[in-house]
PAGU-336064 format. One line per 2 residues: number of its first residue (from 1); their letters; for each residue x, y, z of N, C-alpha, C. Coordinates in steps of 0.1 Angstrom, whole numbers, plus 5000, padded with zeros to 4 digits. Example, Ala and Ser with C-alpha at 12.3 -4.5 7.8 and 13.67 -1.06 7.14 Angstrom:
1 = AS = 5132 4943 5078 5123 4955 5078 5132 4967 5078; 5128 4978 5071 5137 4989 5071 5129 5000 5079
//
This chain:
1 = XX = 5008 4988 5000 5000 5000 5000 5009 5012 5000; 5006 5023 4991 5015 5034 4990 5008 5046 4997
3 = XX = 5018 5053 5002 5010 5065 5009 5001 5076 5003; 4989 5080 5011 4981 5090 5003 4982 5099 5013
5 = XX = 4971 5111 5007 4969 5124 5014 4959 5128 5017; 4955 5136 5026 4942 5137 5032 4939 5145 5024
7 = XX = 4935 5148 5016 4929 5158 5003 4921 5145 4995; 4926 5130 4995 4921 5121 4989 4910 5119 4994
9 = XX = 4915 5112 5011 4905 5107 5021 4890 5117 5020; 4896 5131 5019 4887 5141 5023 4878 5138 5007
11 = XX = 4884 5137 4995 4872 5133 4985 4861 5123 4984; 4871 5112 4987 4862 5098 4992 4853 5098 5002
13 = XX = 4853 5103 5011 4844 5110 5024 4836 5115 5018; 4835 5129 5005 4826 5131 4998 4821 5128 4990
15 = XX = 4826 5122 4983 4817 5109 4973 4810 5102 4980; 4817 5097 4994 4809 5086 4997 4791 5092 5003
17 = XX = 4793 5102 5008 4782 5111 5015 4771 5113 5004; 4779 5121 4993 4772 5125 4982 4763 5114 4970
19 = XX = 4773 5108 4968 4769 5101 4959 4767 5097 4945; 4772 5112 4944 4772 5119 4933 4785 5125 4928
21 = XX = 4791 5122 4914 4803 5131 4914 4801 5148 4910; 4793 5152 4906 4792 5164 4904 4788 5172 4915
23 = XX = 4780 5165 4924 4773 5168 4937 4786 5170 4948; 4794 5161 4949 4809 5157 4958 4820 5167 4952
25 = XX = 4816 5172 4936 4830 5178 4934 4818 5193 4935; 4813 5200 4931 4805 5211 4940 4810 5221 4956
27 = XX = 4807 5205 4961 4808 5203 4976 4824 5208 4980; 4831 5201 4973 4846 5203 4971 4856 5215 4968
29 = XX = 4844 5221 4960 4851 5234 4949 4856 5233 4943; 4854 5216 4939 4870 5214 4929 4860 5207 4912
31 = XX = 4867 5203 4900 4858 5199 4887 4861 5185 4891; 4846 5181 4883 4844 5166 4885 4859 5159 4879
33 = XX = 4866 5164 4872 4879 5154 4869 4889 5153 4878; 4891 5166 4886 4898 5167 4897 4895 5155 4909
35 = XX = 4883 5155 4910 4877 5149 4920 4879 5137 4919; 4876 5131 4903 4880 5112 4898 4896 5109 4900
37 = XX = 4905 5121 4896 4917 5116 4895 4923 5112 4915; 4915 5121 4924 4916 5119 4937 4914 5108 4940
39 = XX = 4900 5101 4936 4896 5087 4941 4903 5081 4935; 4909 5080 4922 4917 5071 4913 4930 5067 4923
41 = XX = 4937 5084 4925 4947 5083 4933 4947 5071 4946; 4938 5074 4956 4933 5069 4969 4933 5053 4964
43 = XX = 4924 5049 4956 4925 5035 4950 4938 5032 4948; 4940 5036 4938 4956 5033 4939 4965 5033 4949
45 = XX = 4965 5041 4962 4972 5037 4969 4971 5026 4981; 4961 5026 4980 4949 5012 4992 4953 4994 4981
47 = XX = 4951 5000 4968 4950 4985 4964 4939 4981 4959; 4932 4988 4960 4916 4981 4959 4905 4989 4956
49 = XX = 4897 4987 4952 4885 4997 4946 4879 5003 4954; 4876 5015 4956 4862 5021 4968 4847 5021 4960
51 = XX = 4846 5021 4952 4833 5028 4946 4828 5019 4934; 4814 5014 4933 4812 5010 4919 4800 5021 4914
53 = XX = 4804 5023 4898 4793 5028 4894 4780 5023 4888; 4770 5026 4895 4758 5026 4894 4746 5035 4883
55 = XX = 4735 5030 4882 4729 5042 4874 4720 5053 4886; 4722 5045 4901 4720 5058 4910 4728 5067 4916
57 = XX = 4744 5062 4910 4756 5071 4914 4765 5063 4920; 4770 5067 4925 4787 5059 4929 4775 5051 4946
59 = XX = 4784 5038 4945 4780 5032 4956 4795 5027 4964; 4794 5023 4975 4806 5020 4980 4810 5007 4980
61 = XX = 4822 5002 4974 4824 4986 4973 4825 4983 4988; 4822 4967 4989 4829 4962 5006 4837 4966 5007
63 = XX = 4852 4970 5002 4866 4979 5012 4860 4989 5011; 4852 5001 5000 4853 5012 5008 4844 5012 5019
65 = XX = 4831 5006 5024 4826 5003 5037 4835 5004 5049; 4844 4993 5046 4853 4989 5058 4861 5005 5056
67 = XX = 4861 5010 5049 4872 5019 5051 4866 5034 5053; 4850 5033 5055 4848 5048 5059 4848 5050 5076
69 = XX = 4848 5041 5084 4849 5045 5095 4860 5051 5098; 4870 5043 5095 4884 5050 5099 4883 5061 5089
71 = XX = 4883 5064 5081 4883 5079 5073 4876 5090 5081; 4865 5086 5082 4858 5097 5096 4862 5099 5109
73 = XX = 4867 5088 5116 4877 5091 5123 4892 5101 5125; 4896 5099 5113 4905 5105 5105 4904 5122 5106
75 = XX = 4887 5124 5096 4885 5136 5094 4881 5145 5109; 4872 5135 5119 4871 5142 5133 4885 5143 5138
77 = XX = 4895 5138 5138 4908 5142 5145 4912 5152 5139; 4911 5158 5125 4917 5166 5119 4909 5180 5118
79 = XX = 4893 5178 5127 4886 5187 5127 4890 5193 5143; 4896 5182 5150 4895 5187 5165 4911 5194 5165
81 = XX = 4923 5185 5158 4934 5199 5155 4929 5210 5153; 4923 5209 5142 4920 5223 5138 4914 5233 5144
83 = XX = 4905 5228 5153 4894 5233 5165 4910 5241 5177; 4917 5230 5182 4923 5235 5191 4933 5247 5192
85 = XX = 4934 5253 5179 4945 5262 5180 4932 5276 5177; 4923 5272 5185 4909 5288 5183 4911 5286 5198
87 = XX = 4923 5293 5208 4918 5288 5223 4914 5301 5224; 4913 5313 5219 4905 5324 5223 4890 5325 5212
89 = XX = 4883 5326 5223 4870 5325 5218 4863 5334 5208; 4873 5350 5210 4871 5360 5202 4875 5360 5189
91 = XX = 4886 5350 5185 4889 5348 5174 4887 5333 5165; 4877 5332 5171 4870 5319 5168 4870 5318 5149
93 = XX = 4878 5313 5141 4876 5311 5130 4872 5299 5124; 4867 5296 5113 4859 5288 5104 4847 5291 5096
95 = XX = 4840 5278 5090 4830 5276 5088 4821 5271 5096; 4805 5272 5096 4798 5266 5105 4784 5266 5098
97 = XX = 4778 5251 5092 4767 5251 5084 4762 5249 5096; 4750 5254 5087 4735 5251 5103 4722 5250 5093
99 = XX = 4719 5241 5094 4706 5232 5090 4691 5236 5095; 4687 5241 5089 4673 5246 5099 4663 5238 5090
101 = XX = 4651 5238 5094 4635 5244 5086 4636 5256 5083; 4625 5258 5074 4626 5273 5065 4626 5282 5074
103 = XX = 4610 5280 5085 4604 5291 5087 4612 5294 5105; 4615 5283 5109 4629 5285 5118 4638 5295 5116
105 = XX = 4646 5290 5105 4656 5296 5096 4651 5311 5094; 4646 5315 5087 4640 5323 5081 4632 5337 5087
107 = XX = 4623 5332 5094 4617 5339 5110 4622 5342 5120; 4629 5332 5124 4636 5335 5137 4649 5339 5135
109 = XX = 4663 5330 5135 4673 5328 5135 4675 5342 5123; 4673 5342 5112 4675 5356 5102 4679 5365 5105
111 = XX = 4663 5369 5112 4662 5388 5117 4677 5385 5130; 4684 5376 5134 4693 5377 5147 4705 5376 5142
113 = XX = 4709 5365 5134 4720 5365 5131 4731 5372 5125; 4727 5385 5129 4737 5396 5126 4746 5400 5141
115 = XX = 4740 5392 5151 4744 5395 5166 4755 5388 5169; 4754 5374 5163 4766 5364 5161 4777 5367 5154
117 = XX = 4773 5372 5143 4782 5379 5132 4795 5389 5137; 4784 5394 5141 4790 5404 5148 4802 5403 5160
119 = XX = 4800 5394 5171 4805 5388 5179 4819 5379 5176; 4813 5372 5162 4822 5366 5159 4831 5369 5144
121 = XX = 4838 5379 5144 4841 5381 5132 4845 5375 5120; 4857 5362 5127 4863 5352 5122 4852 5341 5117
123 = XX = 4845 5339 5120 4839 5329 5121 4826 5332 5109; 4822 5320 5098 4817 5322 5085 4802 5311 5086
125 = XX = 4795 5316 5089 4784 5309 5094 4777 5306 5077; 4771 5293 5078 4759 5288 5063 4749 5286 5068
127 = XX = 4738 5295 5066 4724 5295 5071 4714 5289 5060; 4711 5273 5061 4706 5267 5051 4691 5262 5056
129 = XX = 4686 5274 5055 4668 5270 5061 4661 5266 5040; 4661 5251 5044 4655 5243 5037 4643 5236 5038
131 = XX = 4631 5232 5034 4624 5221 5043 4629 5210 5037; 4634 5204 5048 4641 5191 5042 4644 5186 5061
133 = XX = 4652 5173 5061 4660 5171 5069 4674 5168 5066; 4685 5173 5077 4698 5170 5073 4701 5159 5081
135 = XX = 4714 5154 5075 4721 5141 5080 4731 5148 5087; 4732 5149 5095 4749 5150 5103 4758 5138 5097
137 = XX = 4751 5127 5101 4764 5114 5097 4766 5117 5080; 4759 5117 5074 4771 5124 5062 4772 5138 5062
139 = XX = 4776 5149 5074 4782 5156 5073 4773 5171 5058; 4761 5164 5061 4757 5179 5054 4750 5190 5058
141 = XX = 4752 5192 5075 4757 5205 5084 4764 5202 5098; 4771 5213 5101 4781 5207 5114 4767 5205 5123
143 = XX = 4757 5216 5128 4744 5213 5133 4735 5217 5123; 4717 5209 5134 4710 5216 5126 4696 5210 5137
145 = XX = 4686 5221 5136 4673 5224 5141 4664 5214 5133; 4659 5201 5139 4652 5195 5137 4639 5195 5145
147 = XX = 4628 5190 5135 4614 5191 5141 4607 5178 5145; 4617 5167 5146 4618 5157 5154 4629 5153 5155
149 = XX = 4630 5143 5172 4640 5138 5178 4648 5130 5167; 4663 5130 5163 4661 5115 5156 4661 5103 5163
151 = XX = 4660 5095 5156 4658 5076 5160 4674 5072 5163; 4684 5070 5152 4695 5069 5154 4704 5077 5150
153 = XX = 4721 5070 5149 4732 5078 5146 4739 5081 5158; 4748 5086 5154 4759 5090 5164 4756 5104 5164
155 = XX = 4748 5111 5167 4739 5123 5170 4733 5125 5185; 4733 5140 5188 4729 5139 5201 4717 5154 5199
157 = XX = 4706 5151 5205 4696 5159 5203 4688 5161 5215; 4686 5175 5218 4678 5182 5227 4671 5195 5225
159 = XX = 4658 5189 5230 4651 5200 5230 4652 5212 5231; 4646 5223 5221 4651 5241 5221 4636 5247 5225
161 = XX = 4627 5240 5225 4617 5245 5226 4603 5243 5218; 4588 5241 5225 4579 5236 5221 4575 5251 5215
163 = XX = 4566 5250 5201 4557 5263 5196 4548 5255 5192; 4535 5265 5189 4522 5261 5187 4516 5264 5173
165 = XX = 4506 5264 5172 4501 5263 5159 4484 5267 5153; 4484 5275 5148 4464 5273 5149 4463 5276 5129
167 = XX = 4446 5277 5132 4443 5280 5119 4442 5293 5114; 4449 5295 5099 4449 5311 5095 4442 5311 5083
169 = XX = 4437 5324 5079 4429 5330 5065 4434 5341 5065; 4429 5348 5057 4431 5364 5049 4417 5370 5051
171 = XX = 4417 5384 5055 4401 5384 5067 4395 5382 5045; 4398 5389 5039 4394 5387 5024 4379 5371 5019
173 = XX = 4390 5363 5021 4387 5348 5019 4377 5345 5031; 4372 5351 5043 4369 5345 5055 4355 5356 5048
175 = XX = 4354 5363 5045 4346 5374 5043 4334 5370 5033; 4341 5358 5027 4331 5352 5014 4326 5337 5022
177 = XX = 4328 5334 5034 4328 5324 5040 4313 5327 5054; 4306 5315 5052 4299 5319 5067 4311 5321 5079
179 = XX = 4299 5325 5089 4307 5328 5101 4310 5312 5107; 4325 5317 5114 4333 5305 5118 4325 5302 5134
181 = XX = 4320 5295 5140 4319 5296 5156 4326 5279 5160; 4325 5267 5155 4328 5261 5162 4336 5252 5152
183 = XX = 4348 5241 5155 4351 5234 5142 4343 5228 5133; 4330 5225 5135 4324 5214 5126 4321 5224 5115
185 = XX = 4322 5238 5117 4317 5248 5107 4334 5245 5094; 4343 5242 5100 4353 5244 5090 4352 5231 5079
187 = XX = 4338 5231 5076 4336 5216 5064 4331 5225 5054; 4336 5223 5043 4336 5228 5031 4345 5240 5028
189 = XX = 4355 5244 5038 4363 5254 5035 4375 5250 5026; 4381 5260 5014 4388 5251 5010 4401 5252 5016
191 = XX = 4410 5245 5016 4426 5239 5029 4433 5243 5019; 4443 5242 5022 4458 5246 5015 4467 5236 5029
193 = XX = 4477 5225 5022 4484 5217 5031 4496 5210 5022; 4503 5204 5025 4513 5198 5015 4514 5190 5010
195 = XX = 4524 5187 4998 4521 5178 4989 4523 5167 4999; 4513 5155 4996 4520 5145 5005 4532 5139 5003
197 = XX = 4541 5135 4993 4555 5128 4986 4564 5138 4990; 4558 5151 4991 4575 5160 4997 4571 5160 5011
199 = XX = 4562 5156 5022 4563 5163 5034 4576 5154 5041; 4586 5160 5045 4593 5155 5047 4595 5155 5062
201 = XX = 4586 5152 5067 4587 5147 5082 4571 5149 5086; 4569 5135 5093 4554 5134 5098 4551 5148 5107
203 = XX = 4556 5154 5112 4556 5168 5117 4548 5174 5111; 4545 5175 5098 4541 5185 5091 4526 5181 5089
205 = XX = 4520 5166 5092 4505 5164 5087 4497 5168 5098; 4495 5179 5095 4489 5188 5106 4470 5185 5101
207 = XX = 4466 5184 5092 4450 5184 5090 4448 5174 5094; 4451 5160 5097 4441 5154 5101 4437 5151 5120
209 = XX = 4450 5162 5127 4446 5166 5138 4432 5175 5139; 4429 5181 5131 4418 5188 5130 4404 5179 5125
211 = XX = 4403 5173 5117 4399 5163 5107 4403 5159 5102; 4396 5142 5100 4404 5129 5095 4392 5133 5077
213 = XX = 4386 5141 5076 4375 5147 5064 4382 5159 5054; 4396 5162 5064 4398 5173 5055 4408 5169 5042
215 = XX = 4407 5171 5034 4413 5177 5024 4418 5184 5017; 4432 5188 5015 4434 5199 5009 4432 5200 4992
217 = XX = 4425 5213 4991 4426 5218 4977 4440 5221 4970; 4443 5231 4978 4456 5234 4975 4467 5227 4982
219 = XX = 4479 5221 4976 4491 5215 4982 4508 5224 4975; 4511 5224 4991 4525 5233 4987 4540 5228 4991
221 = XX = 4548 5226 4984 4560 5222 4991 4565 5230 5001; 4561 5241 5011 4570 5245 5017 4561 5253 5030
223 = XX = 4565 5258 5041 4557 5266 5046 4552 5282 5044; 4562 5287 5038 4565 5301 5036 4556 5303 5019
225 = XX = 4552 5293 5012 4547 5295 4999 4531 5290 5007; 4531 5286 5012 4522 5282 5020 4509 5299 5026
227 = XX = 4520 5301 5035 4518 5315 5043 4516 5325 5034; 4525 5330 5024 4518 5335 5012 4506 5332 5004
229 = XX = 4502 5320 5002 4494 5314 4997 4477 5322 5003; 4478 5320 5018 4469 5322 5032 4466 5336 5028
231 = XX = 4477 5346 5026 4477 5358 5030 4470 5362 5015; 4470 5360 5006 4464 5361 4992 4452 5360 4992
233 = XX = 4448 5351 5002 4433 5346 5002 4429 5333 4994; 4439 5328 4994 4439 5311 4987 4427 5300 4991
235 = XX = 4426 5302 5006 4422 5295 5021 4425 5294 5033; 4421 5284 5040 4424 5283 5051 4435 5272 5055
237 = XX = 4443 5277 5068 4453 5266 5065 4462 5267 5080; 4473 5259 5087 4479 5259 5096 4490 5265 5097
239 = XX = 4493 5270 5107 4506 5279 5105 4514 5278 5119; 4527 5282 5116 4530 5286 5137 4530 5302 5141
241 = XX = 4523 5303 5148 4521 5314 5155 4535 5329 5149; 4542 5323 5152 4557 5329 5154 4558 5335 5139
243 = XX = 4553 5329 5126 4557 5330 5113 4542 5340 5111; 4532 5335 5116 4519 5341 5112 4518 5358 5120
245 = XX = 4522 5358 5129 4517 5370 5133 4529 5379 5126; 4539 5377 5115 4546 5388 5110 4540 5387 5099
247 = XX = 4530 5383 5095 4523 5385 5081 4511 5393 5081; 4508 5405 5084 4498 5415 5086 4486 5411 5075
249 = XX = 4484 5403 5063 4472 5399 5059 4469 5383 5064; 4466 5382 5071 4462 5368 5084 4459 5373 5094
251 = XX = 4447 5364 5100 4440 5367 5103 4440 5350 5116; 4436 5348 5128 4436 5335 5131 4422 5336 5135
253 = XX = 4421 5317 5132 4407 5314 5129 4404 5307 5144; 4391 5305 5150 4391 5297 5161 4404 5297 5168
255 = XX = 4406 5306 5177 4416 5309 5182 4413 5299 5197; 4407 5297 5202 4399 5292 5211 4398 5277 5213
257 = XX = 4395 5270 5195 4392 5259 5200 4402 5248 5189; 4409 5255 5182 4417 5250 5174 4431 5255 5177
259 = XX = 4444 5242 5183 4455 5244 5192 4461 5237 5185; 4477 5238 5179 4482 5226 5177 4501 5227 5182
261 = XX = 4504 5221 5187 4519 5220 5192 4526 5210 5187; 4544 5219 5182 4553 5208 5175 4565 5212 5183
263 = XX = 4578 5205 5181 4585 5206 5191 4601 5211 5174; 4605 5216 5181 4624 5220 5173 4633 5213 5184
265 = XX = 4644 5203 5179 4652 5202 5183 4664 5205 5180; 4680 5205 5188 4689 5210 5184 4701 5197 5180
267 = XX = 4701 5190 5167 4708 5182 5165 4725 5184 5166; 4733 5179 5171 4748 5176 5167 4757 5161 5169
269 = XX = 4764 5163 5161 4772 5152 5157 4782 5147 5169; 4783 5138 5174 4790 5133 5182 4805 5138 5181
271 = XX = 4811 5135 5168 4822 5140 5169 4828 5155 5167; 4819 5163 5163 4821 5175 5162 4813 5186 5171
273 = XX = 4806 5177 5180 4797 5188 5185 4804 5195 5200; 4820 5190 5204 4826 5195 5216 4834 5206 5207
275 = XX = 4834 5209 5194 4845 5217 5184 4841 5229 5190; 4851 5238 5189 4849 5258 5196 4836 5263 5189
277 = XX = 4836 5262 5173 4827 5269 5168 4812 5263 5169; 4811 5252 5167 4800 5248 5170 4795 5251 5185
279 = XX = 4799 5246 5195 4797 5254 5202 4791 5265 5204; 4796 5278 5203 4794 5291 5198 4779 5291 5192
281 = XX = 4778 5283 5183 4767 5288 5173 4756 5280 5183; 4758 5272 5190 4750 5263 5198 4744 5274 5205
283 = XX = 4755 5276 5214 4753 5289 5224 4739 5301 5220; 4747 5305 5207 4744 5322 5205 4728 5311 5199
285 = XX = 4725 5299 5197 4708 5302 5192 4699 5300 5209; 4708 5290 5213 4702 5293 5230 4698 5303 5237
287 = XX = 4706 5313 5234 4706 5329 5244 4694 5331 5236; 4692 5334 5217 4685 5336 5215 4668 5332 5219
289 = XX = 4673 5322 5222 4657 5311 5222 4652 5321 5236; 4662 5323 5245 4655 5327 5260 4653 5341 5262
291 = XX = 4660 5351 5250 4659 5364 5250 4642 5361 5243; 4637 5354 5235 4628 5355 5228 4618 5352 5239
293 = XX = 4618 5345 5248 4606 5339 5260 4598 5334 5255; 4586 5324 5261 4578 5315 5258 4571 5323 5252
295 = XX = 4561 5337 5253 4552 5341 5244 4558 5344 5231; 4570 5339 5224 4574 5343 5212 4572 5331 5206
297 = XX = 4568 5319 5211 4568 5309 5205 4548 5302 5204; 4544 5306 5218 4534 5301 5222 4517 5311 5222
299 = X = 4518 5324 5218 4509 5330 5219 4505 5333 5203
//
């Protein structure tokens, strides 16, 4: 076996995550041929194949299997050097991806994250409010704000705080509607809810806590096209409090007898989650959560 370099390991790491070579060399900053001659390299110095190609993208042969643990091992020791020479907290440098939900991302963390910024000069934060979920174990954010616990992984997750939920319209659309007084009245209104194939976490099937009858007319990939949607006068539809009361055309429906509660959690990686910066960013959404108090989440 001939010696390699951690520029290799570090591609194979991302291929193997990715899966993709255009996606892995992206990720990289480097061109997909750059990227092949790295794995080529790496093969070549191991002896043996890491990767077969697939028509769903590169998959990992049995050596590369056996050989991602130690690679990840590898890349956390090289993350915790790197971590250790930040011993002053003021000059905290790096990168720091953070994984949110949109309206997380977007609502809350947004309007703040100029406080961090600020605090931390050195330090280059990625604010990727997506509706999606991220994987820490393949490493595509150091943290991230999930809206369930996960099941497994070498992940460690705790609760940031419960927020609520009710029903919204546009007074417009409510205006062509009889009067609302109790739920059974919300039959025949038309819903706006999501597609079902993208909701990407049971989190999100919010209608048939209300009714197992309802149906959406309208379906949206996202929440924020959603909340637009509401405020146009599309229909009626669920929201969190926190995102709805900064949209001045919404209006909440049965305020009274229609409640719904979801929970955010704060995901991190086992091996990266004692690192300085992470840390930090841990910290500064904490302070945040408690400068904000329960009625920013709950009323």
């Amino acid at each position: 076996m001939s010696d390699f370099n951690w520029n290799d390991l570090q591609a194979f790491l991302t291929m193997a995550r990715a899966g993709r070579l255009m996606v892995a060399a992206q990720r990289l900053g480097v061109d997909h041929s750059t990227l092949s001659r790295r794995i080529a390299a790496l093969e070549a110095a191991l002896g043996v194949p890491l990767f077969e190609r697939r028509a769903v993208g590169f998959v990992l042969t049995p050596e590369g299997e056996r050989l991602i643990g130690d690679a990840e091992a590898i890349e956390t020791l090289a993350l915790r050097m790197r971590a250790s020479l930040d011993d002053d907290a003021a000059s905290l440098t790096g990168t720091v991806r953070l994984g949110t939900p949109e309206g997380f991302g977007t609502y809350f963390l947004a309007p703040r994250i100029e406080r961090l910024c600020d605090a931390q000069p050195g330090l280059e934060i990625e604010l990727v409010a997506n509706p999606r979920s991220f994987s820490l174990i393949k490493r595509e954010a150091d943290l991230a704000v999930s809206m369930a616990r996960p099941a497994q992984g070498r992940v460690y997750a705790n609760k940031l705080v419960d927020y609520a939920l009710g029903l919204y319209a546009a007074p417009a659309y409510l205006a062509g509607q009889r009067r609302l007084r109790k739920p059974s009245d919300l039959a025949g209104m038309r819903w706006i809810g999501y597609v079902e194939d993208l909701m990407w976490t049971p989190e999100l099937d919010y209608l048939p806590q209300i009714s197992r009858e309802i149906r959406a007319q309208l379906r949206v990939s996202n929440v924020i096209t959603q909340m637009t949607a509401l405020a146009g006068g599309a229909g009626i539809g669920v929201l969190p409090h926190f995102m709805a009361r900064q949209e001045p055309g919404l209006v909440r429906v049965l305020p009274e007898q229609i409640c719904l509660t979801r929970s955010y959690w704060l995901v991190t990686h086992a091996d990266t989650r004692d690192l300085a910066r992470v840390e930090r960013v841990t910290r500064f959404i904490r302070d945040e959560l408690e400068a904000a108090g329960p009625a920013f989440w709950m009323a």
